[in-house]
C-alpha positions as CSV (number, residue, x, y, z in Angstrom):
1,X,72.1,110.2,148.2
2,X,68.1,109.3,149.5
3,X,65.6,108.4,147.5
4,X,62.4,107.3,147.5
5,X,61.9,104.3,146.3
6,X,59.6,101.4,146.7
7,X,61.1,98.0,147.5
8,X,60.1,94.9,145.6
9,X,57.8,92.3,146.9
10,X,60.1,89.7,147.1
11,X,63.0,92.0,148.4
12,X,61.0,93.5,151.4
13,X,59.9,89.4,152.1
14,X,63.3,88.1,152.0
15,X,64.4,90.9,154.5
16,X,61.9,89.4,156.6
17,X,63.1,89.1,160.1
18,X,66.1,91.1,159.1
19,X,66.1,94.6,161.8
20,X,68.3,96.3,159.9
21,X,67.6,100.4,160.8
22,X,70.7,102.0,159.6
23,X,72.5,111.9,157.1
24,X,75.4,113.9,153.5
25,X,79.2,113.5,154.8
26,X,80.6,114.8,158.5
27,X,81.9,114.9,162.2
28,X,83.5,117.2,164.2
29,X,86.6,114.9,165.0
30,X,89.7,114.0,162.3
31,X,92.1,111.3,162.1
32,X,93.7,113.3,158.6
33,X,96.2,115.4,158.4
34,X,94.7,118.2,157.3
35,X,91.8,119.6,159.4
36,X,90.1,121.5,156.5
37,X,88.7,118.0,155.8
38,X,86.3,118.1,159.2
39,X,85.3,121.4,158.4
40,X,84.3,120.7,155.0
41,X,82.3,117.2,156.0
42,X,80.6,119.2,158.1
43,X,78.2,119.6,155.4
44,X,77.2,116.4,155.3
45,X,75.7,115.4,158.5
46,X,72.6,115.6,158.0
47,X,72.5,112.6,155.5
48,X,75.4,110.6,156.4
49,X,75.0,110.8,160.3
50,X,77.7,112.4,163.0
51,X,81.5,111.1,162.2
52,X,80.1,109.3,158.6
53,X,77.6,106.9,160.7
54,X,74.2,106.6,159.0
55,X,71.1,106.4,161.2
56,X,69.5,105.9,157.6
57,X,68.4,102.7,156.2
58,X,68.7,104.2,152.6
59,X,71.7,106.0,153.4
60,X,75.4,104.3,153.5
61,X,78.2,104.6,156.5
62,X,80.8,106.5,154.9
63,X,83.3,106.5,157.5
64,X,86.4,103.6,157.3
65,X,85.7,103.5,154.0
66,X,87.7,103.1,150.9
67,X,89.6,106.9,150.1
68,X,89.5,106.1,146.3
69,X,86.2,105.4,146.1
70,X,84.8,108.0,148.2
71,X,86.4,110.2,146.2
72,X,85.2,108.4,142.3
73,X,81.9,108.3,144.1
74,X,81.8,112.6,145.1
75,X,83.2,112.9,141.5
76,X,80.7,111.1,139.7
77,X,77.9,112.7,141.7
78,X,78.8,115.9,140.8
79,X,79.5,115.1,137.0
80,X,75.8,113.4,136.7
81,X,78.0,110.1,135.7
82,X,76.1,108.9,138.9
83,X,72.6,109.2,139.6
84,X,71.6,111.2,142.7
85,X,68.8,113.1,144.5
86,X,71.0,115.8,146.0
87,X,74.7,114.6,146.2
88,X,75.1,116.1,142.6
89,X,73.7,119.4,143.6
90,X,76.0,119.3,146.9
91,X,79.3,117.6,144.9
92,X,79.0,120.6,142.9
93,X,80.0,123.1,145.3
94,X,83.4,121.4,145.8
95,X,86.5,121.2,143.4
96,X,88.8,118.3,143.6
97,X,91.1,119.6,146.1
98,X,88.2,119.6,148.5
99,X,86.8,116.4,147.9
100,X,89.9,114.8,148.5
101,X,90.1,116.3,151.6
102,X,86.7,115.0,152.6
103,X,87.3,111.5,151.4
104,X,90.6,111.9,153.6
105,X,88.5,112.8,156.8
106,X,85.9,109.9,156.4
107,X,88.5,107.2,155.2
108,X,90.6,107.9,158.8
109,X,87.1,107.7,160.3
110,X,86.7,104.3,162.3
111,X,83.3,102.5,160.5
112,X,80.5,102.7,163.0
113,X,77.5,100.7,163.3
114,X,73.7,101.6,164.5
115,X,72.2,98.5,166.0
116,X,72.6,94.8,165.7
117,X,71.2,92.5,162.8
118,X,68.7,90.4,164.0
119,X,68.0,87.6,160.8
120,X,67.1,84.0,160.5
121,X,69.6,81.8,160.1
122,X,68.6,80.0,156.6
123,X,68.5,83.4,155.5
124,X,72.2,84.2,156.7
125,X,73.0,80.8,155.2
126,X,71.8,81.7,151.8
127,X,73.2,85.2,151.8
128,X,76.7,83.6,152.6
129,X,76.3,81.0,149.9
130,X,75.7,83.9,147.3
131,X,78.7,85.9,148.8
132,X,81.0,82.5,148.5
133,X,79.7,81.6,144.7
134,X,80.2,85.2,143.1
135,X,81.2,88.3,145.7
136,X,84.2,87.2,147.4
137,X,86.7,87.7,144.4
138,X,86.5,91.1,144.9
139,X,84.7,92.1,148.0
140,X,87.1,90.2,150.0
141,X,87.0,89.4,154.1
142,X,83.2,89.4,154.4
143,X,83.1,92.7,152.4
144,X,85.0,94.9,154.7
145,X,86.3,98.2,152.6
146,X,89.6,97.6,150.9
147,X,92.1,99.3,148.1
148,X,89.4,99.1,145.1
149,X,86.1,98.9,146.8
150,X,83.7,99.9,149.2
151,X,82.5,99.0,152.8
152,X,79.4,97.1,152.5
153,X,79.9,94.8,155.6
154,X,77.8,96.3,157.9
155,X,76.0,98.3,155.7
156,X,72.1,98.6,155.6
157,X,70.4,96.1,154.2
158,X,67.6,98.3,152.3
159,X,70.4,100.2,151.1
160,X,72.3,97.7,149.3
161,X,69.1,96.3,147.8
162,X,68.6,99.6,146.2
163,X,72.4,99.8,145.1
164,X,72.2,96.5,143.5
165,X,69.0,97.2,141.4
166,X,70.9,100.4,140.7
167,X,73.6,98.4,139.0
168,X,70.8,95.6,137.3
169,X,68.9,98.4,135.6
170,X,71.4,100.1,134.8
171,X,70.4,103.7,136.3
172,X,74.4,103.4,138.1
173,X,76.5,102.7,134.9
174,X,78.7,100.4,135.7
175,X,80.9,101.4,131.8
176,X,81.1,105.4,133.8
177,X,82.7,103.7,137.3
178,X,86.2,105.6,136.8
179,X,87.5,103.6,139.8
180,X,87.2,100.1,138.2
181,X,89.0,98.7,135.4
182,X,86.9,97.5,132.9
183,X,88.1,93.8,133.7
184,X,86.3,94.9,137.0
185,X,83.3,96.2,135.5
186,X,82.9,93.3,133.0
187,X,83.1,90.7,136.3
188,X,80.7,92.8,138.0
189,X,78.1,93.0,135.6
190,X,78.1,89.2,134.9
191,X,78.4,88.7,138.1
192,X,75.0,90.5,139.4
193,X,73.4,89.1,136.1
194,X,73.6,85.4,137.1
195,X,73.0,86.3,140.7
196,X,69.6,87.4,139.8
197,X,68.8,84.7,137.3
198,X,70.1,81.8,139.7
199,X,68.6,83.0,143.0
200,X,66.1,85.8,142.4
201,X,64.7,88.7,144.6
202,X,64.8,86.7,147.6
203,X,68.7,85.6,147.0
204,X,69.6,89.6,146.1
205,X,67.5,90.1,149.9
206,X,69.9,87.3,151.6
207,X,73.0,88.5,150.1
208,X,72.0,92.1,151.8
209,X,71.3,90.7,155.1
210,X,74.6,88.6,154.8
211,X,76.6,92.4,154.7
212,X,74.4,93.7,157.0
213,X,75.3,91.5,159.5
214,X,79.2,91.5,158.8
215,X,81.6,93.4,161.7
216,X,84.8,95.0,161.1
């Protein structure tokens, strides 16, 4: 899931004071079922971090979150639908059966976090403002993970900067997110639209520190 990419001006400013330090899926202990699932996320520790914890700040925490997701997210990597560095290459070794099971293991996981978020408070203000006018409809309770999306509360700042871009440029096709509807997708993309043209880089920056700084 890395890549190198350079941060905006404006994104990188609006961080600011933000200390936000967040590697591939894994850990050696499961809350599933099935323990398969811990053997096969064992892969993935290198990227993702021990028990799906990211020491990355380009990297997401996969454990605690959403089990549909994860496992729309492992599918689209390995069908190119989503962009990647080397998830594709690794998705491709598994069949479905086998993702499932991994997205099992991580979604049992407890969400873990790295260090504290240490941010203005203007900048916090904004970033819950932006959250209040166009997020909360659907990443609901501060953006803790739920039945159709994601964790992003206590996510990485830098990484949901680079997510969001994804989405604005379109390089992460919203019309190829299988576990959307396409009311979901439609809301989405209008939704990051007008965020950028009513409060910018900096606003996108805020909204990141906002998550970063959200608990469980």
């Amino acid at each position: 899931m890395k890549r190198k990419r350079r941060m905006p001006y404006g994104i990188a400013r609006g961080i600011g004071g933000a200390v936000v330090l967040a590697g591939c899926l894994a850990s050696p202990v499961t809350a599933a079922d099935d323990p398969r699932g811990a053997m096969l996320a064992e892969t993935c520790n290198g990227c993702h971090g021990p028990a799906g914890t990211s020491r990355g700040p380009a990297v997401p925490t996969i454990a605690g979150t959403n089990h549909d997701y994860l496992l729309a997210s492992m599918r689209a990597f390995r069908s190119g639908a989503r962009p990647s560095t080397i998830m594709g290459r690794i998705a491709r070794a598994y069949d479905d059966d086998e993702l499932a099971l991994i997205a099992d293991h991580f979604s049992a996981l407890p969400f873990g976090r790295v260090v504290e978020v240490s941010a203005d408070e203007a900048t916090l203000a904004r970033g819950k403002a932006i959250y209040d006018d166009l997020c909360e409809d659907c990443h609901e309770n501060r953006g803790v993970s739920n039945d159709e999306h994601p964790m992003l509360a206590g996510q990485m700042a830098p990484y949901l900067v680079f997510e969001i871009h994804d989405f604005l440029s379109g390089a992460r096709d919203l019309d190829k997110a299988e576990e959307m509807s396409g009311r979901a997708r439609r809301k989405k993309r209008r939704n990051l639209t007008e965020m950028m043209d009513t409060y910018g880089e900096d606003g996108v920056a805020a909204l990141a520190v906002f998550f970063a700084s959200q608990k469980k």
